[in-house]
Backbone as ProteinMPNN parsed JSONL, in Angstrom:
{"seq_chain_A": "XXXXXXXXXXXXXXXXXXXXXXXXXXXXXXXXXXXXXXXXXXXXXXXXXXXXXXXXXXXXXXXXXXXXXXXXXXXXXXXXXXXXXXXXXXXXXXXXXXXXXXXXXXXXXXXXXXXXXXXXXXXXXXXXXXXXXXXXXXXXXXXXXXXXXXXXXXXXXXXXXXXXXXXXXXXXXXXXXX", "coords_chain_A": {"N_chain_A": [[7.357, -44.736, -47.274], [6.498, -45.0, -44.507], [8.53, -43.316, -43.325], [8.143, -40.864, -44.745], [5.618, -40.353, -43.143], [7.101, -40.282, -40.862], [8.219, -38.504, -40.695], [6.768, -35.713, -41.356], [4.984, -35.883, -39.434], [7.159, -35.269, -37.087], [7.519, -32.812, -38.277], [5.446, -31.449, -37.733], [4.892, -31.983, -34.859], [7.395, -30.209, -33.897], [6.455, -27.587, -35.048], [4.014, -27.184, -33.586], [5.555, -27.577, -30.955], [7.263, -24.862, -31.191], [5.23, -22.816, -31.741], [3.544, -23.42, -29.057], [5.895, -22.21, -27.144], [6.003, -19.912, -28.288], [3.672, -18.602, -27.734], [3.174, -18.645, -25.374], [5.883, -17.064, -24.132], [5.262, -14.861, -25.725], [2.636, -14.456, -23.823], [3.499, -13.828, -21.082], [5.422, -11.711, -21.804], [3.538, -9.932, -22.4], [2.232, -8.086, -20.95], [0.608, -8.386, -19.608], [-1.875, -8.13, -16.96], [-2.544, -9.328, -13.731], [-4.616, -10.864, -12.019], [-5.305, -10.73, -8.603], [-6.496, -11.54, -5.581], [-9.472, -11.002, -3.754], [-9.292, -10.578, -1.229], [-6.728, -9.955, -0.719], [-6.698, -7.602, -2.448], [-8.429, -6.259, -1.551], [-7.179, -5.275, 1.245], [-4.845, -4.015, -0.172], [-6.021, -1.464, -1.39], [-7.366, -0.819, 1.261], [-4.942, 0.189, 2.468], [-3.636, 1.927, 0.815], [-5.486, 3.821, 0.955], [-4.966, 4.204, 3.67], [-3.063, 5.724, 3.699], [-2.716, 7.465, 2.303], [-4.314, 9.357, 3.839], [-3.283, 9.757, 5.969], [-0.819, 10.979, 4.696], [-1.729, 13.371, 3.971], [-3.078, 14.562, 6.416], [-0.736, 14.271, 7.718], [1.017, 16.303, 6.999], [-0.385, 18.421, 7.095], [-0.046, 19.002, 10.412], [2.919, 19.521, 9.793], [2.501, 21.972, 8.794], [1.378, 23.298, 10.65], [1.391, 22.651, 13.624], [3.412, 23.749, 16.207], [4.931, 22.053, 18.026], [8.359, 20.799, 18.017], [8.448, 18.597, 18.225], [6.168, 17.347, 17.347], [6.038, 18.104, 14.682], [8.295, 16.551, 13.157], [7.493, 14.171, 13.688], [5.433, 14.316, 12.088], [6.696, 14.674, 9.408], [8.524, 12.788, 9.229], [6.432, 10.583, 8.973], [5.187, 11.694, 6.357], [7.066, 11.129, 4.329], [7.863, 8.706, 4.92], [5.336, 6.986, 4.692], [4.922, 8.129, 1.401], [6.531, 6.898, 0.501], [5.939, 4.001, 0.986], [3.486, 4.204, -0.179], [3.864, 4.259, -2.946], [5.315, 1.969, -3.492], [2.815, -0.003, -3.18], [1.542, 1.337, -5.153], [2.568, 1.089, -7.209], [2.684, -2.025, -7.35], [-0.528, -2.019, -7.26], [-0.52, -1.355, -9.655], [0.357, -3.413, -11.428], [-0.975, -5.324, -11.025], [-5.06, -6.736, -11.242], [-6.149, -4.318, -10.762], [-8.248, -2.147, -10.504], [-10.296, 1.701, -10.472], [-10.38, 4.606, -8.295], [-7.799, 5.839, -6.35], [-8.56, 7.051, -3.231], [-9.213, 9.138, -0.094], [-11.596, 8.205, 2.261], [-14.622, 9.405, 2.915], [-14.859, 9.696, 5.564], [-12.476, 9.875, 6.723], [-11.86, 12.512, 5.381], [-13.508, 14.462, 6.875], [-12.443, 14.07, 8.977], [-9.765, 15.274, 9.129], [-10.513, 17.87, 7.968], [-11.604, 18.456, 10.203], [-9.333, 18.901, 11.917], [-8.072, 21.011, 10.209], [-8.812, 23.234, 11.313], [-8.309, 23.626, 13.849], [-5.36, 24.798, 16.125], [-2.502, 25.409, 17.551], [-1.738, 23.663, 21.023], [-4.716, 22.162, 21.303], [-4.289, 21.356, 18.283], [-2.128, 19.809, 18.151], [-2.616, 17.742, 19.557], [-5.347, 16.659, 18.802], [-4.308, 15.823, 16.274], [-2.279, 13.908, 17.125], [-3.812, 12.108, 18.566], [-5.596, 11.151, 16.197], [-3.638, 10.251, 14.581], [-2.896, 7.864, 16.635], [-5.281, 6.442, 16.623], [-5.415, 6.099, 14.092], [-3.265, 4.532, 13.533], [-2.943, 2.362, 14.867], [-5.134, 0.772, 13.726], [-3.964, 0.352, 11.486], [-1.951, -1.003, 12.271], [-3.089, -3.566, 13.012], [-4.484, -4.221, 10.202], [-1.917, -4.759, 8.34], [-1.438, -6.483, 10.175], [-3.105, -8.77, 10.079], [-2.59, -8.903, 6.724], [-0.199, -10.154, 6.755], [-0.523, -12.885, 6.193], [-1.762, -13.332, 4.092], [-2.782, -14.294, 0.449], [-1.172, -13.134, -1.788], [1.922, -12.998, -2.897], [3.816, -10.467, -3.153], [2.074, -8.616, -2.345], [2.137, -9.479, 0.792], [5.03, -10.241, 1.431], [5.571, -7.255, 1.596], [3.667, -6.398, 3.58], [5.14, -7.729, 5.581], [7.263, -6.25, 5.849], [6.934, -3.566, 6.202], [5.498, -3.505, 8.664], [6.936, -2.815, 10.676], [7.383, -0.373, 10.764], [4.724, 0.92, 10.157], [4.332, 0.335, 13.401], [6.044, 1.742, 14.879], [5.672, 4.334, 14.12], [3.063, 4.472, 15.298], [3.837, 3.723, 18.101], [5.799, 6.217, 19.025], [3.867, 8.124, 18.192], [2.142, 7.902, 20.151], [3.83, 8.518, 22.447], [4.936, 10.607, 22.251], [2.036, 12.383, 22.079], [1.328, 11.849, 25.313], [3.163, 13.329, 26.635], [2.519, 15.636, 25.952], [1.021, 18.275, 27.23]], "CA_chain_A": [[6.088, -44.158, -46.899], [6.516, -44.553, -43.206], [9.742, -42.524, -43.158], [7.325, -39.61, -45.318], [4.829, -39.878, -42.135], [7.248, -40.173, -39.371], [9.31, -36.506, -40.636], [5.315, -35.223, -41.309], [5.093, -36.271, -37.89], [7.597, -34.614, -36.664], [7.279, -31.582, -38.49], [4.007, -31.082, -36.891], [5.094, -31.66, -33.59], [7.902, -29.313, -33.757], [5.494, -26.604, -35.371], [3.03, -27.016, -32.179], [6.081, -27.088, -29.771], [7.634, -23.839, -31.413], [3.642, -22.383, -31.425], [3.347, -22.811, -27.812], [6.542, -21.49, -26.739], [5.66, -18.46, -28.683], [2.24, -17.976, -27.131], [3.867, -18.626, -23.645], [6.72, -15.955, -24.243], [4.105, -13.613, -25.455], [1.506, -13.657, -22.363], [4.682, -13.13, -20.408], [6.082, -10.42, -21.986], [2.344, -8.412, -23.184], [2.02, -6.567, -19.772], [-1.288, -8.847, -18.715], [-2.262, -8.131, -15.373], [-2.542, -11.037, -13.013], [-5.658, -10.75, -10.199], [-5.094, -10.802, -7.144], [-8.151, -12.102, -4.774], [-10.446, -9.995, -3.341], [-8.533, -9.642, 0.461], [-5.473, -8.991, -1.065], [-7.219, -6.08, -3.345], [-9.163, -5.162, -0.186], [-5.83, -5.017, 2.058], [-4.029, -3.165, -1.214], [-7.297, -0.398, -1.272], [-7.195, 0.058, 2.131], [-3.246, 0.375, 2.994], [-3.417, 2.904, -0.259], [-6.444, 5.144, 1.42], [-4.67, 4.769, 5.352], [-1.206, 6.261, 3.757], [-2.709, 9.3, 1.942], [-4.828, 9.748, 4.659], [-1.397, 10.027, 7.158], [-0.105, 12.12, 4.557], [-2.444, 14.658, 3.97], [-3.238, 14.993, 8.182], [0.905, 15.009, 8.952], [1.274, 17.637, 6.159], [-1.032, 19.571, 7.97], [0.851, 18.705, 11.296], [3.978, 20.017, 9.335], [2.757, 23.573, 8.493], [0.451, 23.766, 12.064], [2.219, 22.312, 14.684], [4.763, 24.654, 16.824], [5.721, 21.26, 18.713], [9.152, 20.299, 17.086], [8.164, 16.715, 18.302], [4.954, 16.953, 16.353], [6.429, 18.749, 13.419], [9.345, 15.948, 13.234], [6.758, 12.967, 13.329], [4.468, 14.463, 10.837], [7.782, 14.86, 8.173], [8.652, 11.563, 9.259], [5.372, 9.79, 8.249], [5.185, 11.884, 5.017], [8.56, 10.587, 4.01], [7.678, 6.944, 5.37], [4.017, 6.729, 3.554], [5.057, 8.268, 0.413], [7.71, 5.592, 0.324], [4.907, 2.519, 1.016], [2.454, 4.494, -1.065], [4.849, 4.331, -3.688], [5.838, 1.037, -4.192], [1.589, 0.195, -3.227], [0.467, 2.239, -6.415], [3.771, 0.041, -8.372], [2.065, -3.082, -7.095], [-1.348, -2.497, -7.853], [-0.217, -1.17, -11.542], [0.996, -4.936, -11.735], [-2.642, -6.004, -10.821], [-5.983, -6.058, -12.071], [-6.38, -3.466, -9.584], [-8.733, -1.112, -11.413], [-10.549, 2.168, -9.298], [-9.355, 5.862, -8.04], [-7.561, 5.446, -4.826], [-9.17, 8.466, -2.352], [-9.532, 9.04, 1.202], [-12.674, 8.017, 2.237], [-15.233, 10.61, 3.713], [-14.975, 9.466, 7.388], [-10.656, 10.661, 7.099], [-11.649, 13.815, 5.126], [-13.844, 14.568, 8.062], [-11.546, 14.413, 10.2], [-8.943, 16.024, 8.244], [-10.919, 19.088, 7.88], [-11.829, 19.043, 11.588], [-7.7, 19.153, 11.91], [-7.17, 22.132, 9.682], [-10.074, 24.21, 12.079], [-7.737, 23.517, 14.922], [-3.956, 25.636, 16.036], [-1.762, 25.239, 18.716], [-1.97, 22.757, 21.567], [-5.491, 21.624, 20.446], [-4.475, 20.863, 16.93], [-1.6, 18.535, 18.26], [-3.781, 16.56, 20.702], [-5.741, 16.177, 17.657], [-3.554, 15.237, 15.22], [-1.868, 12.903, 17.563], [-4.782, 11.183, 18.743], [-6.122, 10.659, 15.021], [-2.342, 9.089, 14.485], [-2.877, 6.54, 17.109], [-6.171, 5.756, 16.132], [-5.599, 5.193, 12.391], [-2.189, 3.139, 13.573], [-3.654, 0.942, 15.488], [-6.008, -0.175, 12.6], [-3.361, 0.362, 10.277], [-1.351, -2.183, 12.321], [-4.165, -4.785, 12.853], [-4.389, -4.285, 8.369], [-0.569, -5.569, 8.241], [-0.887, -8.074, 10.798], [-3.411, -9.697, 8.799], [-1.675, -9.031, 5.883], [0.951, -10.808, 6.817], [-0.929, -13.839, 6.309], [-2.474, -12.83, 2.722], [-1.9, -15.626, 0.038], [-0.592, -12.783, -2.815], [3.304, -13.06, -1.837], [4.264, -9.544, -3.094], [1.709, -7.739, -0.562], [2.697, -10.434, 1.968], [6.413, -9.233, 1.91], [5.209, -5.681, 1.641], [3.01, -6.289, 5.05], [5.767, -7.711, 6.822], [8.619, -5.098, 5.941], [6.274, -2.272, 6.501], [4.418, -3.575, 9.713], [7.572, -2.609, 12.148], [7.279, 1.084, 10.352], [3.772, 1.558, 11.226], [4.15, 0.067, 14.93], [7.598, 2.854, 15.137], [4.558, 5.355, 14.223], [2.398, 4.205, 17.051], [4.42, 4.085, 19.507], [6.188, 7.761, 18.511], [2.557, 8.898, 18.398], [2.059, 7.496, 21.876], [5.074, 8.727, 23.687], [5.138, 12.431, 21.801], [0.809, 12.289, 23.012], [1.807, 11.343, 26.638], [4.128, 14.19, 26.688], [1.264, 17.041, 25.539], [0.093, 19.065, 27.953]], "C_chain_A": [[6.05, -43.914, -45.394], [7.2, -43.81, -42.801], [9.188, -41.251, -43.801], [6.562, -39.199, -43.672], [5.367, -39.567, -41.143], [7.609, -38.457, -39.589], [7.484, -35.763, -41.145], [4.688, -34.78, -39.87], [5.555, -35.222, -36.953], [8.0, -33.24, -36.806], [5.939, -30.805, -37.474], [4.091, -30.755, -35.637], [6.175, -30.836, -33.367], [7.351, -28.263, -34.034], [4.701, -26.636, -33.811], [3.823, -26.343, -31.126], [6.331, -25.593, -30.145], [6.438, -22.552, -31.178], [3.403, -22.41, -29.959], [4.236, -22.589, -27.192], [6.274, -20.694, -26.94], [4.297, -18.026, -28.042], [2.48, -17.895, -25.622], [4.464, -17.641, -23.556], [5.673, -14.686, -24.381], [3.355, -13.375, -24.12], [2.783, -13.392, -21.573], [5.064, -11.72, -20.602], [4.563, -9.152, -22.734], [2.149, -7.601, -21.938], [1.032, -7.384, -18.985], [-1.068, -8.869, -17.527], [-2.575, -9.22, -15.012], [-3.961, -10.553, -12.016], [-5.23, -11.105, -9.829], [-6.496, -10.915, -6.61], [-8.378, -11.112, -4.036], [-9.536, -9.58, -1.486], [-7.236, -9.381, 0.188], [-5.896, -7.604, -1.957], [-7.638, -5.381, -2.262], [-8.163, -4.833, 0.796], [-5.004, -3.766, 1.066], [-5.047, -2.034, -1.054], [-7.02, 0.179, 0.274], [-5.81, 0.635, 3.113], [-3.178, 1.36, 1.814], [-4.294, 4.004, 0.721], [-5.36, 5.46, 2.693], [-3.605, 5.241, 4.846], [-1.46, 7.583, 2.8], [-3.548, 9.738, 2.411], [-3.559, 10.313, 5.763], [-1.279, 11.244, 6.388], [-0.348, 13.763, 4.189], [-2.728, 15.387, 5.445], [-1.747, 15.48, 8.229], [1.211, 16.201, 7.69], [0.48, 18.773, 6.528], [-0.584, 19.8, 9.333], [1.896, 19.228, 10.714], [3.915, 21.362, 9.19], [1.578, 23.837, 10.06], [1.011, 23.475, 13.383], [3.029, 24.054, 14.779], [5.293, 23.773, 17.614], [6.427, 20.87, 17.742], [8.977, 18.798, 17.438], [7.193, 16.23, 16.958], [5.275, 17.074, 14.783], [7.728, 17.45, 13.053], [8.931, 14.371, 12.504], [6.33, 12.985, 12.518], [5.626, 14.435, 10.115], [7.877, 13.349, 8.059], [7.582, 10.296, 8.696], [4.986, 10.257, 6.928], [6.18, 11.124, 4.36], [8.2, 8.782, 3.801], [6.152, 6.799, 4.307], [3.839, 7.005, 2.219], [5.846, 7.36, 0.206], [6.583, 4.346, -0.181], [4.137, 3.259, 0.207], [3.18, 4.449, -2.756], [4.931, 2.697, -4.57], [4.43, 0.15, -4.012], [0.961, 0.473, -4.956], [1.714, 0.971, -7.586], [2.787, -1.525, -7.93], [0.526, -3.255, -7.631], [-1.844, -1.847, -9.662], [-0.187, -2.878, -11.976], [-0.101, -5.632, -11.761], [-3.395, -5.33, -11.765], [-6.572, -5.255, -11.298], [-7.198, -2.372, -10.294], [-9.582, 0.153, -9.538], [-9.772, 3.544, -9.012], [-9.313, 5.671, -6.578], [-7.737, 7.097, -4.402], [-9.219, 8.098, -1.199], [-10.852, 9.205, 1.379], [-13.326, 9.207, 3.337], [-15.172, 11.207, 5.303], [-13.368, 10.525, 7.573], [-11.285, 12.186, 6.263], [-12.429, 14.991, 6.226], [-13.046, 15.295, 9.484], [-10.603, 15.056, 10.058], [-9.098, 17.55, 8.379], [-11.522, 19.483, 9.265], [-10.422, 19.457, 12.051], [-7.566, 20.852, 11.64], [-8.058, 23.575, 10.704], [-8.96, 24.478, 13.339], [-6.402, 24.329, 15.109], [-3.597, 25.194, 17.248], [-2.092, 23.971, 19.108], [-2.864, 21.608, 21.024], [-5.249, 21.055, 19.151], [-3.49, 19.398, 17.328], [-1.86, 17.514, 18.916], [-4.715, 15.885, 19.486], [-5.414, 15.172, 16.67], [-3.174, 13.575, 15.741], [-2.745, 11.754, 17.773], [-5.377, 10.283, 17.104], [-4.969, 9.963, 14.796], [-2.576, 7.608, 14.857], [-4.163, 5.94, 16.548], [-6.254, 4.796, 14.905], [-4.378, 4.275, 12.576], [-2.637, 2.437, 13.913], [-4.809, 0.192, 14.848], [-5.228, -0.715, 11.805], [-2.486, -1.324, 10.982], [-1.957, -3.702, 12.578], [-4.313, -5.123, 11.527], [-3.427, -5.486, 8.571], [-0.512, -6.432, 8.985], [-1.543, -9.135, 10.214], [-3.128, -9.376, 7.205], [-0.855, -10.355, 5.46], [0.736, -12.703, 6.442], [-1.869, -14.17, 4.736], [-1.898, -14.332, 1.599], [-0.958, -14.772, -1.555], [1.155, -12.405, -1.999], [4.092, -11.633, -1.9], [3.693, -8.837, -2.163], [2.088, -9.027, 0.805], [4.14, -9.824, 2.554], [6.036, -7.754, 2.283], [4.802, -6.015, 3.91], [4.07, -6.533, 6.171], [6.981, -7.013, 6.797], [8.396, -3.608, 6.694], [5.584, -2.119, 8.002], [5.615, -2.697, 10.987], [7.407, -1.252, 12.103], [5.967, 1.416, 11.097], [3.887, 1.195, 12.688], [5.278, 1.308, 15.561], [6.364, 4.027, 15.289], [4.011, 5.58, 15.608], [3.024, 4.551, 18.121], [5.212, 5.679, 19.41], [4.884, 8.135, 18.819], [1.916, 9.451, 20.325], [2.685, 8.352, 22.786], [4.689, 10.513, 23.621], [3.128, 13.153, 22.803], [0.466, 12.717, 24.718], [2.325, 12.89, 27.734], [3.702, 15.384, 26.597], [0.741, 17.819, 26.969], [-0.983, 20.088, 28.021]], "O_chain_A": [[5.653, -42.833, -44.96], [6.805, -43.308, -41.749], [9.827, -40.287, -43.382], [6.783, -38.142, -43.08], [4.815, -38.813, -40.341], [7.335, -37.505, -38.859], [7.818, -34.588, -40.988], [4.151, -33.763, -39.431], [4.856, -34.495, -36.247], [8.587, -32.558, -35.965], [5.831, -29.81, -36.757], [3.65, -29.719, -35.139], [6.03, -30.482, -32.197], [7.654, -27.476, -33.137], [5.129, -25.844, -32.971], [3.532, -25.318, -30.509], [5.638, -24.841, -29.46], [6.701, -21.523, -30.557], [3.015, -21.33, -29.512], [3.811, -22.649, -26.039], [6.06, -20.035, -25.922], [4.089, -16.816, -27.965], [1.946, -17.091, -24.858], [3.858, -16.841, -22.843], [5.355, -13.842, -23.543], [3.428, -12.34, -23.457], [2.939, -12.171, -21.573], [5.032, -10.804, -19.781], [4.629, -8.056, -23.292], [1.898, -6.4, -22.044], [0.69, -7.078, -17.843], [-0.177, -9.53, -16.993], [-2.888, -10.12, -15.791], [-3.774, -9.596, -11.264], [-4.491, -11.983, -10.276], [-7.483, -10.43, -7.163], [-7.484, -10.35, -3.669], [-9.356, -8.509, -0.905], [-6.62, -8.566, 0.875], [-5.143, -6.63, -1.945], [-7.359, -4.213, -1.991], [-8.459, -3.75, 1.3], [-4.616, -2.719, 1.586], [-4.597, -1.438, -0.076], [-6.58, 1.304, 0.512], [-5.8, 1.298, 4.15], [-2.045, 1.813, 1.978], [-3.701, 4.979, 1.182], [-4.905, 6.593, 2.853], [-2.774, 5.256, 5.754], [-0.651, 8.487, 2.593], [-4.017, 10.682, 1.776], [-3.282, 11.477, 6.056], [-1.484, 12.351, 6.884], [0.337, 14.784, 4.137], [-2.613, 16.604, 5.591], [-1.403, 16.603, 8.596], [1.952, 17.083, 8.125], [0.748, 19.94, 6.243], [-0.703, 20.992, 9.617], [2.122, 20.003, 11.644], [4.917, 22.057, 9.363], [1.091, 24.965, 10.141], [0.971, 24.385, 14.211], [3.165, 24.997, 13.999], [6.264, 24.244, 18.207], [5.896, 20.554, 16.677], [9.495, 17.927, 16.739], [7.285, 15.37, 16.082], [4.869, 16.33, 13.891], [8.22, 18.013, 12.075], [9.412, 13.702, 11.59], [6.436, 12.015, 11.769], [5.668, 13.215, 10.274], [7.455, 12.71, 7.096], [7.959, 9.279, 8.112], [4.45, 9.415, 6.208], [5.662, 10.247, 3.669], [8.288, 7.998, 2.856], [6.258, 6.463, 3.127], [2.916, 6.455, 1.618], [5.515, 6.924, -0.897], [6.423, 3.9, -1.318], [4.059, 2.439, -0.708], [2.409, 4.781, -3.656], [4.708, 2.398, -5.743], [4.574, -0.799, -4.783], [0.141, -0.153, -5.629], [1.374, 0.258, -8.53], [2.096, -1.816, -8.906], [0.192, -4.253, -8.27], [-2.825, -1.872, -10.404], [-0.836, -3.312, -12.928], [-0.203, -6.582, -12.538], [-3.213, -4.387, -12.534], [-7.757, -5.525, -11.101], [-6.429, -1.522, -10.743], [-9.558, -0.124, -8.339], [-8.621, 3.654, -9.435], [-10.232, 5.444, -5.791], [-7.26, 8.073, -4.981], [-9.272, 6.893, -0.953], [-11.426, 10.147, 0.833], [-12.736, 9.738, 4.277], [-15.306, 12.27, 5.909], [-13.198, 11.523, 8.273], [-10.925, 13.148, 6.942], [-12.02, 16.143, 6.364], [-13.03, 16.207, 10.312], [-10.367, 15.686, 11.089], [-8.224, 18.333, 8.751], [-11.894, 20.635, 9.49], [-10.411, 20.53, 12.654], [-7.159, 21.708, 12.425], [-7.723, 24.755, 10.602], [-8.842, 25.639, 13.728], [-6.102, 24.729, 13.984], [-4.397, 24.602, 17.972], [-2.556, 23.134, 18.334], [-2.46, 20.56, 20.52], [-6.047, 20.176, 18.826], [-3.818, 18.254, 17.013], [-1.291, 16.429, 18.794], [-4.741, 14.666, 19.317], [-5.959, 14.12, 16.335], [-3.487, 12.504, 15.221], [-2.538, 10.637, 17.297], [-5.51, 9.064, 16.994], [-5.212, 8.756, 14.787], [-2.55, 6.594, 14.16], [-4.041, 4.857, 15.975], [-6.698, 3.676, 14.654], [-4.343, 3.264, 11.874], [-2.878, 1.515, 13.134], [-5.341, -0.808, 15.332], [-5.374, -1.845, 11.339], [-2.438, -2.406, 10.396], [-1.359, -4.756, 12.364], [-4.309, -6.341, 11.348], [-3.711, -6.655, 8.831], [0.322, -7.318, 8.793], [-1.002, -10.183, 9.862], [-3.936, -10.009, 6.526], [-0.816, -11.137, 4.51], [1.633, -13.545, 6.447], [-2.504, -15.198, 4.505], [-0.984, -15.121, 1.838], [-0.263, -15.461, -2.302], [1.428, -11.798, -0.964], [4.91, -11.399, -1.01], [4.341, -8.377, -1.223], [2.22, -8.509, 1.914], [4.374, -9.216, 3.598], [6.324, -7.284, 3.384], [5.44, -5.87, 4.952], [4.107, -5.962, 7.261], [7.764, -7.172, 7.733], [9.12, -2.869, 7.362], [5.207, -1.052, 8.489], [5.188, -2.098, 11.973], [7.267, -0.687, 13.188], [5.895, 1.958, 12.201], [3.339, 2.086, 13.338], [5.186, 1.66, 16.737], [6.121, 4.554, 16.375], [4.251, 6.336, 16.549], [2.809, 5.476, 18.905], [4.664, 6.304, 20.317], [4.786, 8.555, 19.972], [1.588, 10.374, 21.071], [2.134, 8.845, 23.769], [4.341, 11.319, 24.483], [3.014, 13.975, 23.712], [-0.315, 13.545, 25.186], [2.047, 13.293, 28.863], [4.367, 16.292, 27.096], [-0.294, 17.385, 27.476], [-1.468, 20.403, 29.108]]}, "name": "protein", "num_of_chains": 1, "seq": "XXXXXXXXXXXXXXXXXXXXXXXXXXXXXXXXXXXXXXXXXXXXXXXXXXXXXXXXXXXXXXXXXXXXXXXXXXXXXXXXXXXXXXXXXXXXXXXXXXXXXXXXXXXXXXXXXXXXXXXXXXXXXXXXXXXXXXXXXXXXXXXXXXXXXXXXXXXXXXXXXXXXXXXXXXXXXXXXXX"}
């Protein structure tokens, strides 16, 4: 009789263990999104808007410009922000990142004060709006860098030397305007 209860026993508890391996394996492998906390969503949101904000301005810098400096940088930050916007939009697929990522009214603003502009004027423009939005963009990533979700964490600090390369490029090419 006790040798009936102990294998009863241990049927049972092998049934349970086998039962929550399988419910473990499953949430693993069903796709479920994980949250992420609200300043890593709010860092992910606004490092998504400042990089198709870049790339809509330097794509206008690409067909307006006649400085091959300006025209060089703008390619260069399309190239570079479609990259980080890229693996951004892969990251917050992975999240419960819900929402349509847009450039907010203030950049389309300014955007469309851009495309009004030609020559000289447009690249004084352009440039200036560069440094401006870098120098937020790199204040973002420096607190970033400090975020407690560890995939934007790496992200912030691979990406931060890229935007500061921006900046300063922005700067120098700026400088150089007459």
């Amino acid at each position: 009789m006790k040798r009936s209860i102990y294998h009863a026993l241990v049927l049972v508890l092998m049934f349970l263990f086998i039962q929550a391996c399988t419910n473990n394996n499953s949430a693993k492998n069903s796709g479920k999104k994980v949250q992420i906390d609200s300043i890593s969503s709010k860092f992910l949101k606004n490092a998504i808007e400042g990089g198709l904000t870049e790339i809509k301005a330097s794509e206008l810098a690409a067909s307006h410009s006649q400085n091959k400096r300006v025209t060089f940088l703008a390619k260069m930050m399309v190239a570079d922000h479609n990259k980080a916007g890229d693996i951004l939009k892969k990251i917050e697929a992975n999240n419960a990142i819900t929402g349509k990522d847009a450039i907010s009214a203030a950049h389309n603003q300014t955007i469309e004060e851009l495309s009004k502009k030609s020559g000289i004027d447009f690249d004084k423009a352009y440039l200036q709006a560069m440094i401006k939005d870098h120098e937020n963009a790199v204040l973002l990533f420096i607190n970033a860098t400090q975020i407690k979700d560890s995939t934007l964490r790496v992200f912030a600090k691979k990406t931060l030397p890229v935007i500061q390369m921006h900046l300063d490029s922005a700067r120098v090419i700026n400088k150089d305007i007459k």
